[in-house]
Chimera marker file (.cmm) of the C-alpha trace (Angstrom):
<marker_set name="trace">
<marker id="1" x="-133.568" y="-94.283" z="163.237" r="1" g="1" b="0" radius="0.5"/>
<marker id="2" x="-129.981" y="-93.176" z="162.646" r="1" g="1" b="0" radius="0.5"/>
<marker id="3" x="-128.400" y="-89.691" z="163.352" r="1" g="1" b="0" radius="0.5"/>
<marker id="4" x="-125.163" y="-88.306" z="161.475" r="1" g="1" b="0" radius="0.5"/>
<marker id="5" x="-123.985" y="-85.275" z="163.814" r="1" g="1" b="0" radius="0.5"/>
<marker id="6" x="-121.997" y="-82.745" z="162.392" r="1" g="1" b="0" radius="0.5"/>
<marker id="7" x="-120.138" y="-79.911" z="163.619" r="1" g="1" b="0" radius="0.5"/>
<marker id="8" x="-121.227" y="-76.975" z="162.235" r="1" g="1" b="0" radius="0.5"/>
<marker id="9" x="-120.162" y="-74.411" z="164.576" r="1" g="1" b="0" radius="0.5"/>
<marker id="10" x="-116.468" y="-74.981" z="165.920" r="1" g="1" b="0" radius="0.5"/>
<marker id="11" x="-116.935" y="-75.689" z="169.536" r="1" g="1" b="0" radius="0.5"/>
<marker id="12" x="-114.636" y="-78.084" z="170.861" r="1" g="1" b="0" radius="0.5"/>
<marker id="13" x="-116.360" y="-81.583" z="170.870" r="1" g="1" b="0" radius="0.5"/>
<marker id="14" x="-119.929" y="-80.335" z="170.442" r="1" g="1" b="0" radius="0.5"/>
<marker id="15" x="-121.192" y="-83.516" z="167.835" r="1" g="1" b="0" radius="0.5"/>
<marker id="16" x="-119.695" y="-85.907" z="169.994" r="1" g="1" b="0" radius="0.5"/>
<marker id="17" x="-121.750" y="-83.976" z="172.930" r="1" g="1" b="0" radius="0.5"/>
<marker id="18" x="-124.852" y="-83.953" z="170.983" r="1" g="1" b="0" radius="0.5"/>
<marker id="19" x="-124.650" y="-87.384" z="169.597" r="1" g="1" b="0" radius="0.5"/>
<marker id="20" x="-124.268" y="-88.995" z="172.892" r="1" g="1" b="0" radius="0.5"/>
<marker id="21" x="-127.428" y="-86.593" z="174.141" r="1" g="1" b="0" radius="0.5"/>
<marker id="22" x="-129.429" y="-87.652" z="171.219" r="1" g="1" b="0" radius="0.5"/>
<marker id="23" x="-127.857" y="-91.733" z="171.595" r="1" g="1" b="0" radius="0.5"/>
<marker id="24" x="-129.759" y="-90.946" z="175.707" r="1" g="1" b="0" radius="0.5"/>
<marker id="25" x="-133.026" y="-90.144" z="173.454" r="1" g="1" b="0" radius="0.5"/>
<marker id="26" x="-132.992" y="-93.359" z="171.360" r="1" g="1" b="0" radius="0.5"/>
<marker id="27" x="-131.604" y="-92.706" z="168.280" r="1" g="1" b="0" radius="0.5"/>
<marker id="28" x="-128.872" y="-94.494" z="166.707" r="1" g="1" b="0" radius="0.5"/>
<marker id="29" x="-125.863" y="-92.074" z="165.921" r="1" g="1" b="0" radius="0.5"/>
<marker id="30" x="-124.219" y="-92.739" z="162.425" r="1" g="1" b="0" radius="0.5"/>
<marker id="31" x="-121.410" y="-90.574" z="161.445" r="1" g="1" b="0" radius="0.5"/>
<marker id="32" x="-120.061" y="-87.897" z="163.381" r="1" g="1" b="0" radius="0.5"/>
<marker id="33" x="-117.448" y="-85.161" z="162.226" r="1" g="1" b="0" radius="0.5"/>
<marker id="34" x="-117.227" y="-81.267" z="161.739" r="1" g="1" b="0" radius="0.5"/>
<marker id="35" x="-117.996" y="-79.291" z="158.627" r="1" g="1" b="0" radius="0.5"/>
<marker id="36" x="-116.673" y="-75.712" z="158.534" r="1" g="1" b="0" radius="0.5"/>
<marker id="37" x="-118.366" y="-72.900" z="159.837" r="1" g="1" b="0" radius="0.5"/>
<marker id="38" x="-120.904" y="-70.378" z="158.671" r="1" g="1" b="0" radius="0.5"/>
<marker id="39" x="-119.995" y="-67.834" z="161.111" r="1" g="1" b="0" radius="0.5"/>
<marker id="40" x="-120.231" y="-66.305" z="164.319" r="1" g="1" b="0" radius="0.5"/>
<marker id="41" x="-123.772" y="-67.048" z="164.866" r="1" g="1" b="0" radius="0.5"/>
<marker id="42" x="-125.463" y="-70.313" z="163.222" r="1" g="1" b="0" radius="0.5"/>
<marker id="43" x="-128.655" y="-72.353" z="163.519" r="1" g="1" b="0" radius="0.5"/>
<marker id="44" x="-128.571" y="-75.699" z="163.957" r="1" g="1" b="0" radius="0.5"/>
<marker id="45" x="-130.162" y="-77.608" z="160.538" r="1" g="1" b="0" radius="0.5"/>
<marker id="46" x="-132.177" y="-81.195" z="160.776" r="1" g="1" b="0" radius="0.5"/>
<marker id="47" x="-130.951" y="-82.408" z="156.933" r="1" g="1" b="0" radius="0.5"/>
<marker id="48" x="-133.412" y="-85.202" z="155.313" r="1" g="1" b="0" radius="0.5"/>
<marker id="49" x="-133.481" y="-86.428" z="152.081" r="1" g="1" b="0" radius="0.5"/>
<marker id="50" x="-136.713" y="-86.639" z="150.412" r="1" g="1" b="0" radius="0.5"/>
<marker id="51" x="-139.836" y="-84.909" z="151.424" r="1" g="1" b="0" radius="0.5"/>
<marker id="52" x="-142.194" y="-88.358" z="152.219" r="1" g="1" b="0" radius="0.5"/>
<marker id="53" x="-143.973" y="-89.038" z="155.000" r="1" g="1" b="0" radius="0.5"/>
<marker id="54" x="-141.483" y="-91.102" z="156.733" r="1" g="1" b="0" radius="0.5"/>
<marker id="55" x="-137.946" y="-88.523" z="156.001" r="1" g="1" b="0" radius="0.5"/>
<marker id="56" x="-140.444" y="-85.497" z="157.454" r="1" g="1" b="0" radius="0.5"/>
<marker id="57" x="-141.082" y="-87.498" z="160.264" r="1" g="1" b="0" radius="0.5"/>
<marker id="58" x="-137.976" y="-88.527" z="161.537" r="1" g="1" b="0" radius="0.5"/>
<marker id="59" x="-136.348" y="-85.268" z="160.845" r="1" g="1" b="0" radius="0.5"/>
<marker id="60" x="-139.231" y="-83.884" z="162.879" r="1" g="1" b="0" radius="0.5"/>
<marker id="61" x="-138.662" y="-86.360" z="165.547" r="1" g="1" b="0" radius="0.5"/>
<marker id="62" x="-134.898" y="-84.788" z="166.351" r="1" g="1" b="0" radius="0.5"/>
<marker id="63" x="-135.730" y="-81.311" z="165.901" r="1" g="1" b="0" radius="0.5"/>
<marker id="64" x="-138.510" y="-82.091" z="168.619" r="1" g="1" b="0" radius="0.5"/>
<marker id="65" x="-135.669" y="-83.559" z="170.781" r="1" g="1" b="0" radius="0.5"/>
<marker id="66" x="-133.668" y="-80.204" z="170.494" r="1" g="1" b="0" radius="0.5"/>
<marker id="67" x="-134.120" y="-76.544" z="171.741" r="1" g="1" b="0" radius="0.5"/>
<marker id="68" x="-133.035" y="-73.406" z="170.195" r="1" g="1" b="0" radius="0.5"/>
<marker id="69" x="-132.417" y="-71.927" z="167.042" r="1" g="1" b="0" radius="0.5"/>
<marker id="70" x="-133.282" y="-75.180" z="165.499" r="1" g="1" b="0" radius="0.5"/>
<marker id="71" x="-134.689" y="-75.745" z="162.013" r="1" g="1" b="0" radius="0.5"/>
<marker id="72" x="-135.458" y="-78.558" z="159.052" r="1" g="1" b="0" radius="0.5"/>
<marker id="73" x="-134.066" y="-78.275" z="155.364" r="1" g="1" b="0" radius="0.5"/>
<marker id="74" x="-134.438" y="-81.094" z="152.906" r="1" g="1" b="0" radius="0.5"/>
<marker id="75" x="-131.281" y="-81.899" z="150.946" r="1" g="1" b="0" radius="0.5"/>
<marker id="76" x="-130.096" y="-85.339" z="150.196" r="1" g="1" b="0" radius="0.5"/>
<marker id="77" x="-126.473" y="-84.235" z="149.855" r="1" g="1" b="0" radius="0.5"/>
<marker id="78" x="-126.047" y="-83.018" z="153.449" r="1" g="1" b="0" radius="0.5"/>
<marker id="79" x="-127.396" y="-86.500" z="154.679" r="1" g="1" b="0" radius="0.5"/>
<marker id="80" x="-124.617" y="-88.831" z="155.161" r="1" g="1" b="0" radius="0.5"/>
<marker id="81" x="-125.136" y="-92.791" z="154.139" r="1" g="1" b="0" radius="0.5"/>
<marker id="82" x="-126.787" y="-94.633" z="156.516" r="1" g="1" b="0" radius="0.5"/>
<marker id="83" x="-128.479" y="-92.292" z="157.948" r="1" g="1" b="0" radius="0.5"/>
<marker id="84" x="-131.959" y="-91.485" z="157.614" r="1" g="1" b="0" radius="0.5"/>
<marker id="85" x="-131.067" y="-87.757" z="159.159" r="1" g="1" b="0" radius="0.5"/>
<marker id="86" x="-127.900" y="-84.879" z="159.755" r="1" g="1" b="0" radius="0.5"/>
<marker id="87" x="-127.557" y="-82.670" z="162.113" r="1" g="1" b="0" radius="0.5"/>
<marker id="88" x="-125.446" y="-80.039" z="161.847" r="1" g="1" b="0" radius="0.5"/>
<marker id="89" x="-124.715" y="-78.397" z="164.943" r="1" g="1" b="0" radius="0.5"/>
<marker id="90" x="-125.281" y="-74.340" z="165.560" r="1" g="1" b="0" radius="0.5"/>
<marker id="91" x="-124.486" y="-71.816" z="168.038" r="1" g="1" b="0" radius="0.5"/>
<marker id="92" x="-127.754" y="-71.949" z="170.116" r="1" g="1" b="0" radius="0.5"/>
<marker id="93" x="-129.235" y="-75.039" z="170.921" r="1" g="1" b="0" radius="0.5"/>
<marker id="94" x="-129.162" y="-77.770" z="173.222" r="1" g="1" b="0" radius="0.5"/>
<marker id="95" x="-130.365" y="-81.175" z="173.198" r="1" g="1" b="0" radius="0.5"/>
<marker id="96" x="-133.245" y="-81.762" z="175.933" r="1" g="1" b="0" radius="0.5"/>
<marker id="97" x="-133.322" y="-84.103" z="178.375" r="1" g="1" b="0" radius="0.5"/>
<marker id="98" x="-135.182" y="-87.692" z="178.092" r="1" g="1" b="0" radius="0.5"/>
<marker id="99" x="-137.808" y="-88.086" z="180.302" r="1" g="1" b="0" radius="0.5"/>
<marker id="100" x="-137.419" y="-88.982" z="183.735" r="1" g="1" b="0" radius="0.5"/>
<marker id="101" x="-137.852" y="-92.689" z="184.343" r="1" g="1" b="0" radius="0.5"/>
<marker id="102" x="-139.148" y="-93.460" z="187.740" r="1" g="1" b="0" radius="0.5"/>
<marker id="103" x="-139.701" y="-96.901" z="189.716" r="1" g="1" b="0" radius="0.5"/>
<marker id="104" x="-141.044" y="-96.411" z="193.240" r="1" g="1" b="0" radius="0.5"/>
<marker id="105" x="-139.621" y="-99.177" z="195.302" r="1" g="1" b="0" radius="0.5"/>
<marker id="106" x="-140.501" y="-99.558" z="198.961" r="1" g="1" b="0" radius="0.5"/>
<marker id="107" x="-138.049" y="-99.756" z="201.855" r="1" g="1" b="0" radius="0.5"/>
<marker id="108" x="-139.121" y="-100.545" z="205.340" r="1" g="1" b="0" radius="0.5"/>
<marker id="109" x="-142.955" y="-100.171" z="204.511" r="1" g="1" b="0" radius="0.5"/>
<marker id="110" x="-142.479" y="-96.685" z="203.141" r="1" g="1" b="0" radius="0.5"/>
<marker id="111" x="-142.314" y="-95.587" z="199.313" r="1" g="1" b="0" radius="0.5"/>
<marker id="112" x="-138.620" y="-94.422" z="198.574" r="1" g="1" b="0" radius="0.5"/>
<marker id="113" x="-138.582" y="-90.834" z="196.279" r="1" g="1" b="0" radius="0.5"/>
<marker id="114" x="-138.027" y="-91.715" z="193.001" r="1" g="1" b="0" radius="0.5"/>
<marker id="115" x="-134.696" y="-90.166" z="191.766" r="1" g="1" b="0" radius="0.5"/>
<marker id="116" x="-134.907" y="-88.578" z="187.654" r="1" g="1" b="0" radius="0.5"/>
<marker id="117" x="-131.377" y="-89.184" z="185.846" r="1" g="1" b="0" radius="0.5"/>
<marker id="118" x="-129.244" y="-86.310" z="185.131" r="1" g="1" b="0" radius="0.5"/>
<marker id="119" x="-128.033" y="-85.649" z="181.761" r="1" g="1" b="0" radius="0.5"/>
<marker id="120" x="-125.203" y="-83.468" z="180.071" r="1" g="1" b="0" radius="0.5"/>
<marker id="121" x="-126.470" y="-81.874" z="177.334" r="1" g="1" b="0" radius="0.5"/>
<marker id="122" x="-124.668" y="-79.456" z="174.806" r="1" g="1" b="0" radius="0.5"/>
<marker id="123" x="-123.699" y="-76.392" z="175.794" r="1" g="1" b="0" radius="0.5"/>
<marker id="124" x="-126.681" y="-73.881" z="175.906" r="1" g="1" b="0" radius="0.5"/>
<marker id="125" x="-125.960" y="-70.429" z="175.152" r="1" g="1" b="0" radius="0.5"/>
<marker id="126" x="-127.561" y="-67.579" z="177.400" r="1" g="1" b="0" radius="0.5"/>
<marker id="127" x="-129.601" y="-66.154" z="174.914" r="1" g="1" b="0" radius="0.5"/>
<marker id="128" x="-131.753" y="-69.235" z="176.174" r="1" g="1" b="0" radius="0.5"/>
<marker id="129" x="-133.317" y="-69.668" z="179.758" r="1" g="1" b="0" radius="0.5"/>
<marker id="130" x="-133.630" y="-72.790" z="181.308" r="1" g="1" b="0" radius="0.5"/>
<marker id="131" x="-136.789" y="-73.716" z="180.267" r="1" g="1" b="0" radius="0.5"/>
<marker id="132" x="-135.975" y="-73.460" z="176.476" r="1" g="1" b="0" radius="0.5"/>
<marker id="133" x="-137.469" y="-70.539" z="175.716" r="1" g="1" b="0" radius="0.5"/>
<marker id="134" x="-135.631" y="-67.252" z="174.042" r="1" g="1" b="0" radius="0.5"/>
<marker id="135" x="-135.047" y="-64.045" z="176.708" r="1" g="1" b="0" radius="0.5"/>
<marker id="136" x="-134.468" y="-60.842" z="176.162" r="1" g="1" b="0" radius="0.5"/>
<marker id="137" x="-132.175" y="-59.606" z="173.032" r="1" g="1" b="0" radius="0.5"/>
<marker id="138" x="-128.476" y="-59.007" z="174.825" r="1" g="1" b="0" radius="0.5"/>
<marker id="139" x="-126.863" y="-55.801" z="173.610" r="1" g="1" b="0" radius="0.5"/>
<marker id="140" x="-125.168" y="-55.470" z="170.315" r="1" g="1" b="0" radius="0.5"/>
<marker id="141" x="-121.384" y="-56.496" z="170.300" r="1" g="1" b="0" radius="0.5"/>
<marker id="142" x="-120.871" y="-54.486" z="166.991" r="1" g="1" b="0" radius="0.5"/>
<marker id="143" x="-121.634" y="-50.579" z="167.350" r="1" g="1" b="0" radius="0.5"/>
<marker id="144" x="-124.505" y="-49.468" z="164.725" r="1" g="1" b="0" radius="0.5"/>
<marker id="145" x="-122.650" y="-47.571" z="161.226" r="1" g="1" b="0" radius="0.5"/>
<marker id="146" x="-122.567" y="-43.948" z="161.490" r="1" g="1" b="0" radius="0.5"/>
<marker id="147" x="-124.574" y="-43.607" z="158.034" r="1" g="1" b="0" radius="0.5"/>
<marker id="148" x="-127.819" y="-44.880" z="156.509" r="1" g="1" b="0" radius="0.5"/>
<marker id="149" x="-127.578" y="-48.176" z="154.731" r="1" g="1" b="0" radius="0.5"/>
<marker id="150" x="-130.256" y="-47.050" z="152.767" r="1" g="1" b="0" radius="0.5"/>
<marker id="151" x="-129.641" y="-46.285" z="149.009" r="1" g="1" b="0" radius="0.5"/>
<marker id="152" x="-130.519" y="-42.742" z="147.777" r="1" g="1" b="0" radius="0.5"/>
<marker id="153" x="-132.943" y="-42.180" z="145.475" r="1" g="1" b="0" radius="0.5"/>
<marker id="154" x="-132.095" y="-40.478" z="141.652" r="1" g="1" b="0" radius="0.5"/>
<marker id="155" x="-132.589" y="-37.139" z="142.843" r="1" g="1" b="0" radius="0.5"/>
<marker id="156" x="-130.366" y="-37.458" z="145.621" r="1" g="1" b="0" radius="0.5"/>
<marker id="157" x="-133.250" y="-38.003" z="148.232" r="1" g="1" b="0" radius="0.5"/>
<marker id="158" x="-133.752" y="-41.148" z="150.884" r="1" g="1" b="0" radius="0.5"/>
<marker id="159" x="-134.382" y="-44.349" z="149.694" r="1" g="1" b="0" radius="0.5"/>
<marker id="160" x="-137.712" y="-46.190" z="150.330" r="1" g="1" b="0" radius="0.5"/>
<link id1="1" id2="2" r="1" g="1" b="0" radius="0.2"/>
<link id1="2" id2="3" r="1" g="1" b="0" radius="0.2"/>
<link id1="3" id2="4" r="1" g="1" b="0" radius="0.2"/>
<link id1="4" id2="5" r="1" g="1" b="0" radius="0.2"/>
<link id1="5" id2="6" r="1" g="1" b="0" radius="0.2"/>
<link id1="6" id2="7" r="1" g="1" b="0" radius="0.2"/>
<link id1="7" id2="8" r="1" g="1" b="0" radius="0.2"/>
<link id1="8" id2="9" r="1" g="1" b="0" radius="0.2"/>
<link id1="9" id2="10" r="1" g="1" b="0" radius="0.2"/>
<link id1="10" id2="11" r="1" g="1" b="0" radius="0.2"/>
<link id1="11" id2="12" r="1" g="1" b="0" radius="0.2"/>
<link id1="12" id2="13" r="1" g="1" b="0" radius="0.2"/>
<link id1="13" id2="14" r="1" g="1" b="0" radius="0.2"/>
<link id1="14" id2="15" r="1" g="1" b="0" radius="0.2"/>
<link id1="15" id2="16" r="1" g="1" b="0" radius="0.2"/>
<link id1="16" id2="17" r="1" g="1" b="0" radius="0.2"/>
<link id1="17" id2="18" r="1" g="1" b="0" radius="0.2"/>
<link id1="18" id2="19" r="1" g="1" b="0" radius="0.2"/>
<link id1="19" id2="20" r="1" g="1" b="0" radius="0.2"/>
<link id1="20" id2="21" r="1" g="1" b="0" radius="0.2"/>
<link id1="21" id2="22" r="1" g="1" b="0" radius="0.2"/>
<link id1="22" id2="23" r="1" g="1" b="0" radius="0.2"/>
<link id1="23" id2="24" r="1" g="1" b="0" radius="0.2"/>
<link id1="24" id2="25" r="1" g="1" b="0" radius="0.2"/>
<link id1="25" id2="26" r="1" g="1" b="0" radius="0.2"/>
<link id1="26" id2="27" r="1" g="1" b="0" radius="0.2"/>
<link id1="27" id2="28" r="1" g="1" b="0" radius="0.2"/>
<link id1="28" id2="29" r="1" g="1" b="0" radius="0.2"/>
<link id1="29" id2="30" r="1" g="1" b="0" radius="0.2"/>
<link id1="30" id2="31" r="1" g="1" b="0" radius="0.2"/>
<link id1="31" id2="32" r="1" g="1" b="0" radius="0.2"/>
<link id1="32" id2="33" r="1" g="1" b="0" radius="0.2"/>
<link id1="33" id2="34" r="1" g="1" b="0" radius="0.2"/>
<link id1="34" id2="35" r="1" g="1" b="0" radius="0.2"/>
<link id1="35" id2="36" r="1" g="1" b="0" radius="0.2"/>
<link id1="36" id2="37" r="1" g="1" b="0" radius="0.2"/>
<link id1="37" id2="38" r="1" g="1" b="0" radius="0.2"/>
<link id1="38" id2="39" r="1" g="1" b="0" radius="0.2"/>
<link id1="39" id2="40" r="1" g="1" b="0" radius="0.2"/>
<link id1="40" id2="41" r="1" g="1" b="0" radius="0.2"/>
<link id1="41" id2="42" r="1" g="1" b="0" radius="0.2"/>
<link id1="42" id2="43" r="1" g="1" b="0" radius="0.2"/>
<link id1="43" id2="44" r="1" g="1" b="0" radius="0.2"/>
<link id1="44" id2="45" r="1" g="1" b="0" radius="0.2"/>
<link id1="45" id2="46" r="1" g="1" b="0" radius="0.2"/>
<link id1="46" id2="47" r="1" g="1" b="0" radius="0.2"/>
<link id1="47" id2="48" r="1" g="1" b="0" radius="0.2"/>
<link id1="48" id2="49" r="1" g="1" b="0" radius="0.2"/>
<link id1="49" id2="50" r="1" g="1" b="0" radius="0.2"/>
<link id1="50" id2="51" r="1" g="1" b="0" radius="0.2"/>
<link id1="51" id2="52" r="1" g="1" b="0" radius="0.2"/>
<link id1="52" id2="53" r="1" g="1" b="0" radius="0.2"/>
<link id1="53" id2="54" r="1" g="1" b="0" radius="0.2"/>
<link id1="54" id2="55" r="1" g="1" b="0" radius="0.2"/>
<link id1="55" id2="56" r="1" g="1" b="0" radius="0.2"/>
<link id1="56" id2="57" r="1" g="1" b="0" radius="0.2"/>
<link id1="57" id2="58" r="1" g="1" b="0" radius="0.2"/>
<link id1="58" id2="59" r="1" g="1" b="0" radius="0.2"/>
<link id1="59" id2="60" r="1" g="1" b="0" radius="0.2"/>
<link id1="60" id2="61" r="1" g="1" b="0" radius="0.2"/>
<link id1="61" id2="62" r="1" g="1" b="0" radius="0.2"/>
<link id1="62" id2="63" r="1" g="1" b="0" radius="0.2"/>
<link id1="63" id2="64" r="1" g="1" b="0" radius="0.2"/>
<link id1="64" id2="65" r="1" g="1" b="0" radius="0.2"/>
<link id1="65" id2="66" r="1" g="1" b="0" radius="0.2"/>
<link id1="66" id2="67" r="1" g="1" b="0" radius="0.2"/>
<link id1="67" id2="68" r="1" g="1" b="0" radius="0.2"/>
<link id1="68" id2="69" r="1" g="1" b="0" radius="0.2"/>
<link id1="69" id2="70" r="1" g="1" b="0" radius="0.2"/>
<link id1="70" id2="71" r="1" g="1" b="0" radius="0.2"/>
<link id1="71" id2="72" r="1" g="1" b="0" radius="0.2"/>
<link id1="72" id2="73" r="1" g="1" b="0" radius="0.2"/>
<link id1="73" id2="74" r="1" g="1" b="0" radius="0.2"/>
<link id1="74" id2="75" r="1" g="1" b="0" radius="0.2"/>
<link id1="75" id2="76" r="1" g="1" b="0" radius="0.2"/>
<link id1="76" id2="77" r="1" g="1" b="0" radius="0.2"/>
<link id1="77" id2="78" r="1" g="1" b="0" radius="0.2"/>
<link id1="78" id2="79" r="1" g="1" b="0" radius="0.2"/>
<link id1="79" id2="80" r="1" g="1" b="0" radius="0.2"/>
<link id1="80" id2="81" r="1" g="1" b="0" radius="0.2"/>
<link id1="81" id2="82" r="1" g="1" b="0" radius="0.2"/>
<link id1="82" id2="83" r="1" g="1" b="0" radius="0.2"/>
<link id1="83" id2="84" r="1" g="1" b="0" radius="0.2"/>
<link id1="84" id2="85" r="1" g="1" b="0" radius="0.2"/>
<link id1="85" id2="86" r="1" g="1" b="0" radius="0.2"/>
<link id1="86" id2="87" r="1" g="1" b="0" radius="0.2"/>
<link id1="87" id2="88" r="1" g="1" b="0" radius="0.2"/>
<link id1="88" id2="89" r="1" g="1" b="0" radius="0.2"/>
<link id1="89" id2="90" r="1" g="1" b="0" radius="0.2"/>
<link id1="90" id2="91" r="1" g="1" b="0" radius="0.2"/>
<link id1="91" id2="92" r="1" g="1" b="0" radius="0.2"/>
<link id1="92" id2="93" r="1" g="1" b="0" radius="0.2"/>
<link id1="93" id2="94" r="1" g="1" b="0" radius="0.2"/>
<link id1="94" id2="95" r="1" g="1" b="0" radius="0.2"/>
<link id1="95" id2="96" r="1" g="1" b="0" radius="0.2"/>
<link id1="96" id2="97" r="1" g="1" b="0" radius="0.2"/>
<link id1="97" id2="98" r="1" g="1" b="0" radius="0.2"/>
<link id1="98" id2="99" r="1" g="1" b="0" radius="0.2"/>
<link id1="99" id2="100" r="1" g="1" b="0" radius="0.2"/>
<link id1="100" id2="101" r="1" g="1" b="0" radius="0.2"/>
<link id1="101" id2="102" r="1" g="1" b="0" radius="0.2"/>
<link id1="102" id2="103" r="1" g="1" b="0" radius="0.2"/>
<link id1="103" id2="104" r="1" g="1" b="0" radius="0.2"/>
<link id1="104" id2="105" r="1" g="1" b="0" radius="0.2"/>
<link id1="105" id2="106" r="1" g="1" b="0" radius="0.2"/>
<link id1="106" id2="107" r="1" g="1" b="0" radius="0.2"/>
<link id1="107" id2="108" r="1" g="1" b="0" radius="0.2"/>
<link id1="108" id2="109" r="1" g="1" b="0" radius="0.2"/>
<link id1="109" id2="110" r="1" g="1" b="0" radius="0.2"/>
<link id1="110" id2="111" r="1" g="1" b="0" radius="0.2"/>
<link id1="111" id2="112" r="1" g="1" b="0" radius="0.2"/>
<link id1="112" id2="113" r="1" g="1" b="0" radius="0.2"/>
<link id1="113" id2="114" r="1" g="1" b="0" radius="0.2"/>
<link id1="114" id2="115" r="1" g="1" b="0" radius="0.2"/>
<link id1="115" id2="116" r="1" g="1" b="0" radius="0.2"/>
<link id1="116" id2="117" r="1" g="1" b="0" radius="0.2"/>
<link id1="117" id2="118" r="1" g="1" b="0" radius="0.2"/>
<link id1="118" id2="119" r="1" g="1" b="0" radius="0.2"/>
<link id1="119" id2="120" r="1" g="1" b="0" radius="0.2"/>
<link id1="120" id2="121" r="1" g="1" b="0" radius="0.2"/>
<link id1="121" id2="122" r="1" g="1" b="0" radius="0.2"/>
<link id1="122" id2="123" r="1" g="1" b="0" radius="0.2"/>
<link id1="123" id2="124" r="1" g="1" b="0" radius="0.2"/>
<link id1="124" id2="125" r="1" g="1" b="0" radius="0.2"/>
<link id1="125" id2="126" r="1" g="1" b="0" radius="0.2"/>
<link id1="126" id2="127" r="1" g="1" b="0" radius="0.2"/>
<link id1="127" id2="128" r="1" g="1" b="0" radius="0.2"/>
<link id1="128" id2="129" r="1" g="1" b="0" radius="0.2"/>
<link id1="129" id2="130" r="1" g="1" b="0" radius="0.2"/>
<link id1="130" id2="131" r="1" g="1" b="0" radius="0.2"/>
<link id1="131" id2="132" r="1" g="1" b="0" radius="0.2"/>
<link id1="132" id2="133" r="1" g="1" b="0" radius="0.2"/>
<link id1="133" id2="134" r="1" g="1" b="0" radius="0.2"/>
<link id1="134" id2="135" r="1" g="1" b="0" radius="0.2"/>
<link id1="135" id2="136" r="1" g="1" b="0" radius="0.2"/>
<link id1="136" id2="137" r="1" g="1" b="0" radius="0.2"/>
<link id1="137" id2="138" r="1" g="1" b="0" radius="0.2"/>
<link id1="138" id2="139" r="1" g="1" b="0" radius="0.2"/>
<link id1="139" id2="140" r="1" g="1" b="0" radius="0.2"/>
<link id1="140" id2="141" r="1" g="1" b="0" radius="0.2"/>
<link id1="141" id2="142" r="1" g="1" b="0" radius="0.2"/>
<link id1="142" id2="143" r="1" g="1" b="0" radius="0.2"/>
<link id1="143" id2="144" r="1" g="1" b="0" radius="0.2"/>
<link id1="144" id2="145" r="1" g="1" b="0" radius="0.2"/>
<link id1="145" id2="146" r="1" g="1" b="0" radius="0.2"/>
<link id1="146" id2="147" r="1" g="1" b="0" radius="0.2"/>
<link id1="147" id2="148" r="1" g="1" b="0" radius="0.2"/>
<link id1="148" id2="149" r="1" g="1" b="0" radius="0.2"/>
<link id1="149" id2="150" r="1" g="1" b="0" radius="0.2"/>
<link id1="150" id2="151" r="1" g="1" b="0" radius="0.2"/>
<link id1="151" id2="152" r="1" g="1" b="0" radius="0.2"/>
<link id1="152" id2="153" r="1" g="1" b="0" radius="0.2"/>
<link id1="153" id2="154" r="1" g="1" b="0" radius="0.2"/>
<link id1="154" id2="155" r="1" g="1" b="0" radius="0.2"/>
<link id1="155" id2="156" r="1" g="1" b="0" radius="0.2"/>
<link id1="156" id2="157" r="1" g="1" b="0" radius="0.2"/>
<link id1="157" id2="158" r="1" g="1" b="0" radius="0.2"/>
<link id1="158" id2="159" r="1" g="1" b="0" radius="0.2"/>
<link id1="159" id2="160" r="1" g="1" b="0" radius="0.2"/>
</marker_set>
């Protein structure tokens, strides 16, 4: 299957990153390039084309591969040719690892300890713990308005 990567989110060199993470998972990477941001804070989106068996199924195969604020929209105009699937990089994900591969050899009689591959991955923000999963909300960057964003109602009362 091949994998456009996009960058969606303005970090230096993040689709290259995540391509070559993804290439480590067996996919085939297509295109690769940056697309302007949506803002400060962005998921990352698994495009595919046509909602068939086959277009859900490989777009679910990379958003398994990833971690994070990760999700799946269908819209053939976001996936580039030649590719059955784009991904357009976010703010917090990362790409997980592949899975260790492991050949016991023996030396001198004994079994040597199998050694896993290390990989890079993309940069994972620290809203995430090292297992994947979210933690705790950090505090707000952006103090709370003073007033209630709530309209008022025609006789000058809260809104609902």
């Amino acid at each position: 299957m091949t994998v456009s990567v996009l960058n969606g989110s303005g970090t230096y060199n993040q689709a290259t990153d995540t391509a070559n993470s993804l290439q480590a998972l067996g996919f085939k990477i297509g295109t690769l390039g940056d697309v302007p941001s949506v803002g400060r804070e962005a998921e990352t989106v698994v495009y595919y084309a046509a909602k068939t068996p086959a277009q859900l199924a490989a777009a679910q195969a990379v958003a398994n591969s990833m971690s994070g604020a990760v999700i799946m929209a269908q819209d053939p105009t976001q996936v580039k040719p030649g590719s059955q699937v784009t991904v357009v990089t976010g703010t917090q994900f990362s790409v997980n690892a592949p899975p260790a591969t492991t050949t016991p050899t023996s030396v001198g009689g004994a079994a040597a300890t199998p050694v896993s591959p290390t990989t890079t991955t993309t940069t994972s923000p620290s809203a995430l713990t090292g297992n994947g999963a979210f933690a705790a909300p950090t505090a707000t960057v952006e103090p709370l308005q003073p007033w209630d964003p709530r309209s008022c109602t025609p006789s000058g009362g809260e809104g609902a």
